[in-house]
VMD Tcl script that draws the C-alpha trace (Angstrom):
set ca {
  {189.11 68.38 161.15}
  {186.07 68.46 158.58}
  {187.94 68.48 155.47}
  {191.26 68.03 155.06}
  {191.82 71.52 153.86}
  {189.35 72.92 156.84}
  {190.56 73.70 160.13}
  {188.98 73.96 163.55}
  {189.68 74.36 166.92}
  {191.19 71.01 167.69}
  {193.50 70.83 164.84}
  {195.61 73.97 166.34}
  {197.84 73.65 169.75}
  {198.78 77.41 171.30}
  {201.82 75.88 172.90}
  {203.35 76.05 169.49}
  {203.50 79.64 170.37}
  {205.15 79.13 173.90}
  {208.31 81.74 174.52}
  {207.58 82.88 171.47}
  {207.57 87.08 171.09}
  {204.67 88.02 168.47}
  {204.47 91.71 167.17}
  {201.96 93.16 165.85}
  {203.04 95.73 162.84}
  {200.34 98.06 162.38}
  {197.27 98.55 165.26}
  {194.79 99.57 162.70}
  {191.29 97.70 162.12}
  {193.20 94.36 161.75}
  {195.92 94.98 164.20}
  {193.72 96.13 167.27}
  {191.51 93.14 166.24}
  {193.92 90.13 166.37}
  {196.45 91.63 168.87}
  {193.35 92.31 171.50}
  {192.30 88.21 170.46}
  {195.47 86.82 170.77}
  {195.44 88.42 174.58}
  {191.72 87.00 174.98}
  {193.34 83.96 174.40}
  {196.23 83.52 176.44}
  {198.94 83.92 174.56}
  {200.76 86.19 176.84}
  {204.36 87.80 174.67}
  {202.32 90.12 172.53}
  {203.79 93.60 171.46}
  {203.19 96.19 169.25}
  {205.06 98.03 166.63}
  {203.42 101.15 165.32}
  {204.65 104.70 164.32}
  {203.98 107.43 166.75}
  {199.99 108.37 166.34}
  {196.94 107.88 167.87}
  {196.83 103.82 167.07}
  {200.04 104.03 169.26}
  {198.21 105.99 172.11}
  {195.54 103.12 171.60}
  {197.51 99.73 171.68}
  {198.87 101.36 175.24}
  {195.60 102.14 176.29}
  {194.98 98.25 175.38}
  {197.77 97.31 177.54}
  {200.19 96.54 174.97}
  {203.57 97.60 175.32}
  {204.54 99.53 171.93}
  {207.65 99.84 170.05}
  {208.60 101.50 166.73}
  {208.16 99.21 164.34}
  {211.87 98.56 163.77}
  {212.43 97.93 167.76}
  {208.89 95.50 167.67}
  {210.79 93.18 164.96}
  {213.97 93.40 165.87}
  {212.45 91.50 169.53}
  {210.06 89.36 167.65}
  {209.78 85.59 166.83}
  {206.73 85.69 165.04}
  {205.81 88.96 162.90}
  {202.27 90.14 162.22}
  {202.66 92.38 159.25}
  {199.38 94.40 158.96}
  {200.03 97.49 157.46}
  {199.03 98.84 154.16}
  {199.61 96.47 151.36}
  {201.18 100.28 149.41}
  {203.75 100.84 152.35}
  {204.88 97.37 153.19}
  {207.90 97.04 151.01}
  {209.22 100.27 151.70}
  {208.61 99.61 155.23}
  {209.51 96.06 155.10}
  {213.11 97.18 153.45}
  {214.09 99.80 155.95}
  {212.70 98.06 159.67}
  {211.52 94.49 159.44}
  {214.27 92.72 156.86}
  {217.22 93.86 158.84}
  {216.15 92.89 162.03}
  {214.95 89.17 160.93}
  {216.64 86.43 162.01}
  {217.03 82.68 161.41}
  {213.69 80.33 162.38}
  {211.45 83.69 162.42}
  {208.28 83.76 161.12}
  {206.55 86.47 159.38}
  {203.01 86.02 159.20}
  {201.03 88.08 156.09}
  {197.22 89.30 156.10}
  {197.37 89.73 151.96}
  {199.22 87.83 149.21}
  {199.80 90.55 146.88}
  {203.31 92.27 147.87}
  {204.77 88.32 147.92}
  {202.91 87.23 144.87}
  {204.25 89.78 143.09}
  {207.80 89.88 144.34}
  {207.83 93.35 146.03}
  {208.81 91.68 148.97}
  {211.63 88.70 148.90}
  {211.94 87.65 152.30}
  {215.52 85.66 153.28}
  {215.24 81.85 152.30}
  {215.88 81.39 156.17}
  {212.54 82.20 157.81}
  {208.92 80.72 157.79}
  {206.59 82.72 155.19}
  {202.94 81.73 156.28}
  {199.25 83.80 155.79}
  {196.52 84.04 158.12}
  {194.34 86.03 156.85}
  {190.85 86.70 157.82}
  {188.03 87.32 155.42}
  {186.34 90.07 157.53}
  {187.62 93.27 158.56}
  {188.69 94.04 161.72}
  {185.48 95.00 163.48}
  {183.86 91.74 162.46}
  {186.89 89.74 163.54}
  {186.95 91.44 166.95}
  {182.67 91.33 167.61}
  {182.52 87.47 166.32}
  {185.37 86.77 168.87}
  {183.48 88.22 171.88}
  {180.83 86.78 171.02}
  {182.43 83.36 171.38}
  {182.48 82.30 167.70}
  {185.41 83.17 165.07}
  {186.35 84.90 161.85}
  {186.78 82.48 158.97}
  {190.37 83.04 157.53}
  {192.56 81.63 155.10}
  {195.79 79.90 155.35}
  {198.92 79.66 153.39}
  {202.43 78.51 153.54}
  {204.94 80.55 151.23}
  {208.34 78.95 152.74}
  {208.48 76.11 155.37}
  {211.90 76.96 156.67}
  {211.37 75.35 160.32}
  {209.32 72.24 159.07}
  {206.76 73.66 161.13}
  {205.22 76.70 160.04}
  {201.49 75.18 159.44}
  {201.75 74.00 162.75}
  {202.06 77.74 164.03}
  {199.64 79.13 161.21}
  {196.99 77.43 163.09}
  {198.01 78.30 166.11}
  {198.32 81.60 165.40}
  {194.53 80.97 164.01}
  {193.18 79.97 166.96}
  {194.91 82.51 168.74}
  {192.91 85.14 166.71}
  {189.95 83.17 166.80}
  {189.58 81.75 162.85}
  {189.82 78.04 164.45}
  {186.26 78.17 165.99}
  {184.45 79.06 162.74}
  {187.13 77.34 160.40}
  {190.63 78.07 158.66}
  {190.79 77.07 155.14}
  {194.67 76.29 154.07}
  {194.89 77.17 150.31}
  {197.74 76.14 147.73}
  {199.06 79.43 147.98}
  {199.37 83.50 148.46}
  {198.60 83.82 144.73}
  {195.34 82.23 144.98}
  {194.30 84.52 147.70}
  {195.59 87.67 145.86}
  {193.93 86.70 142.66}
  {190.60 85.61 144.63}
  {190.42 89.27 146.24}
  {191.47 91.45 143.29}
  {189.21 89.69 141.32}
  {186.05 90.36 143.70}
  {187.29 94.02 143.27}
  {188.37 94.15 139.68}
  {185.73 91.75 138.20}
  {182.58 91.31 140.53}
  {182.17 94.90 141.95}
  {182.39 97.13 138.76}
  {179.98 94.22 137.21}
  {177.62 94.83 140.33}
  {178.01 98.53 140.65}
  {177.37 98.90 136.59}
  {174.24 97.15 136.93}
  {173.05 99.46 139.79}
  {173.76 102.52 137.32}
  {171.49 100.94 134.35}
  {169.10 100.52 137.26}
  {168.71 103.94 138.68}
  {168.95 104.86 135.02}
  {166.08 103.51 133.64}
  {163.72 104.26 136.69}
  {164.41 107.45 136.35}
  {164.24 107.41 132.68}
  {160.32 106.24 133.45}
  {159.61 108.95 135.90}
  {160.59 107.18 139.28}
  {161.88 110.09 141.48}
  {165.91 109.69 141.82}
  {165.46 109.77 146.09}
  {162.65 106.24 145.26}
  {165.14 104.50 142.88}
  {168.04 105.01 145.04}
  {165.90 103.46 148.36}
  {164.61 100.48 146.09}
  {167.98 99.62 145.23}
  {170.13 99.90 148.34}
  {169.87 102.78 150.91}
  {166.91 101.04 152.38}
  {169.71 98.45 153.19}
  {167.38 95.64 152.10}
  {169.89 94.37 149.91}
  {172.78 94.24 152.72}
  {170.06 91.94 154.59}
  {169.87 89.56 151.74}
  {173.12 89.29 151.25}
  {173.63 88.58 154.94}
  {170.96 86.30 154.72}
  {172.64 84.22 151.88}
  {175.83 84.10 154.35}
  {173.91 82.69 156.94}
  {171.68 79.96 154.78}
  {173.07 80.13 151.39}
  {171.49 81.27 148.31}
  {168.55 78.96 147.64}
  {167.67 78.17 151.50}
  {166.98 82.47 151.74}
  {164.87 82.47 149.25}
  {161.73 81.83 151.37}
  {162.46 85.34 152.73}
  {161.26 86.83 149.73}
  {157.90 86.98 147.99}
  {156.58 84.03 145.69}
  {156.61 86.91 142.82}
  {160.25 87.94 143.92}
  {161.17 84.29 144.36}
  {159.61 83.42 140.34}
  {160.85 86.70 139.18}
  {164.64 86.15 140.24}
  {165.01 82.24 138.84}
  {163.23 82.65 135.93}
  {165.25 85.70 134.90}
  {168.14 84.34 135.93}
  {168.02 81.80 133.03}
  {167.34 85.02 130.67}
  {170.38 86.66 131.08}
  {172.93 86.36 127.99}
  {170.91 83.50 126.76}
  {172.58 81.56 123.80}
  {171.22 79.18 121.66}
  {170.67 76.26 124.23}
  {168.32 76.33 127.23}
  {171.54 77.06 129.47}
  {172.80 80.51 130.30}
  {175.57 81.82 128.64}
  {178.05 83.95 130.96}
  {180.56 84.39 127.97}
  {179.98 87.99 128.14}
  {180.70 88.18 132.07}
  {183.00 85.52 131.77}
  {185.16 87.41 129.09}
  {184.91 90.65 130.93}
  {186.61 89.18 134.53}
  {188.41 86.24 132.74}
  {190.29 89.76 131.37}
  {190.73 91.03 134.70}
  {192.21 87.94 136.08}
  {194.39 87.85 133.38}
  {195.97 91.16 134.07}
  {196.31 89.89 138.08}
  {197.81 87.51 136.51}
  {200.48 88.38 134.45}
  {201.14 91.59 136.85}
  {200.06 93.88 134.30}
  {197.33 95.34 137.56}
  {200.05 95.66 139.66}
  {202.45 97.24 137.26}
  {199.69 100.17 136.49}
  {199.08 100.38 140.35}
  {202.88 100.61 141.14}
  {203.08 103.30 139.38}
  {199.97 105.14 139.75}
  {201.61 105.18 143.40}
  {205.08 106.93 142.58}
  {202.89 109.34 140.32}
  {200.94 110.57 143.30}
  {197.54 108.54 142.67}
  {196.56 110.99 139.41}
  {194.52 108.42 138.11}
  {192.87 107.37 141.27}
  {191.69 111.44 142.01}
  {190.42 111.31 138.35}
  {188.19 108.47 138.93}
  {186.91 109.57 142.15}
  {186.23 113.00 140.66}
  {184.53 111.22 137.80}
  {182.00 109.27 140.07}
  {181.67 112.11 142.66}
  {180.35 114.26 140.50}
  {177.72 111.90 138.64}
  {174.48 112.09 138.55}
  {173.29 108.65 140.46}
  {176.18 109.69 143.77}
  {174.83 113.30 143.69}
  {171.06 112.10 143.99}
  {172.62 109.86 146.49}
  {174.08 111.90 149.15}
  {170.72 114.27 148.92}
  {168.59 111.35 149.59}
  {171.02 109.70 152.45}
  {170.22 113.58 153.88}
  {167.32 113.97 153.21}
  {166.06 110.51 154.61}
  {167.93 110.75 157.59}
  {170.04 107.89 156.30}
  {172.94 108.55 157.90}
  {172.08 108.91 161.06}
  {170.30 105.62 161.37}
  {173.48 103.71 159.79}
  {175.39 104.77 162.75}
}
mol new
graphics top color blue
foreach p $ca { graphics top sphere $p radius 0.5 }
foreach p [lrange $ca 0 end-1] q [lrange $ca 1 end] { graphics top cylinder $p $q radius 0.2 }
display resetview
């Protein structure tokens, strides 16, 4: 163990999991991912619950044996729940709460339907996360390659007295232990860490793109050469995977001196106040309002019902930035560049 909130490989024991029946609810991106893993592994008593489609035609293909979802948890120990944060409750209600039993575990990939009570499970089972911070692809590639997804960890209810022990487990099983699992305080932290990246960090980021393209285009820079410069040239995905690799600072070398001067210097121009430090009250106020609303449940009230409405709002918006200038100019250039071909 590194730190004792970091987890690797010899922290975790897969006999924790011995005669144990773990189903896997959901073969999606995640689901094909850990179930295929967990096989990889060893860990033999793996089964599938799905609903009759082509992921079901798939997991069989895989050499799982599937079962509808309520059959898979009525024969399970341990329960993978990986379907769509929107259907779980409803789905949790009618198939996987009536078939729990005493000492079961149910094992979470998101926080948000337990943070905000739309699912209560029964006082008498183990409530644990294990959730990985790449999707499914990644998870599956970085495991044949012989390394590991990072993931988090969480413990909700500790009915048995020894549901870390199985968390980890079920981490190595899926392959987080060889890069590191990082146990946090709880599944509210992890739901207000990832709506906040969406909610706070991406609308920031995607606004300053806009005032980008904007004003290069605004100075005569043809929309197809602003677009490239900022990301269909994909130069920015290779910093950013760059800064995953080495960090921030250690990346920089990558770039020009010019870039390298440009990008620290105007880094301590941004919102400056008074003093010779940056002042982020402006960001700071704009997600510390966001995380409020995570909060306080005010985000998932709107989203609840945005849901029984039929998703009006969410067509609206997507109408609203379809049909903008910068993602028109976009999807021309992607054409016209060949772009989309050479992302495949």
């Amino acid at each position: 163990m590194t730190k004792e909130y970091i987890f690797t490989d010899e922290d975790a024991d897969l006999s924790t999991l011995r005669e144990r029946t773990i189903a896997i609810i959901g073969y999606g991106n995640q689901g094909r991912a850990q179930a295929l893993n967990m096989k990889e592994s060893g860990i033999e008593d793996v089964i599938v619950g799905n609903i009759e489609d082509q992921s079901w035609e798939q997991a069989e293909e895989d050499g799982f044996t599937v079962y509808p979802i309520t059959e898979a948890a009525e024969k399970a120990d341990i329960i993978f729940y990986l379907i769509p944060d929107e259907v779980q409750p409803e789905v949790y209600e009618s198939d996987i709460e009536p078939n729990l039993e005493e000492g079961d575990v149910l094992n979470f990939a998101s926080g948000y339907n337990i943070t905000y009570d739309l699912i209560e499970p029964p006082k008498y089972v183990d409530v644990i996360m294990i959730a990985p911070r790449m999707i499914g692809s990644m998870v599956r590639q970085l495991y044949k390659e012989g390394d590991g997804a990072p993931s988090f960890l969480a413990i909700d209810q500790d009915y048995s007295g020894n549901a870390k022990d199985i968390a980890l487990a079920l981490g190595k099983g899926i392959g987080s232990t060889r890069s590191g699992v990082i146990e946090i305080d709880s599944f509210a932290l992890e739901t207000k860490s990832d709506l906040l990246m969406e909610q706070g960090l991406f609308p920031l980021l995607m606004n300053t793109m806009v005032a980008k393209y904007e004003l290069e285009v605004e100075e005569g820079m043809p929309p197809e050469a602003a677009l490239l410069e900022l990301y269909l040239s994909k130069e920015i995905a290779y910093i950013f995977e760059e800064m995953a690799k080495q960090g921030i600072m250690e990346q920089m070398p990558l770039h020009s001196q010019t870039s390298q001067y440009g990008q620290l210097s105007r880094m301590d121009e941004i919102f400056e106040g008074e003093s010779e430090e940056v002042d982020y009250e402006a960001i700071k106020e704009f997600m510390g309002r966001q995380l409020r609303n995570i909060d306080n449940g005010k985000f998932a009230r709107e989203w609840s019902t945005e849901q029984k409405m039929g998703y009006p709002a969410l067509t609206r918006l997507f109408e609203k930035y379809e049909n903008s200038e910068m993602i028109r100019e976009e999807q021309k250039a992607i054409e016209q560049l060949g772009l989309g071909k050479k992302g495949d």
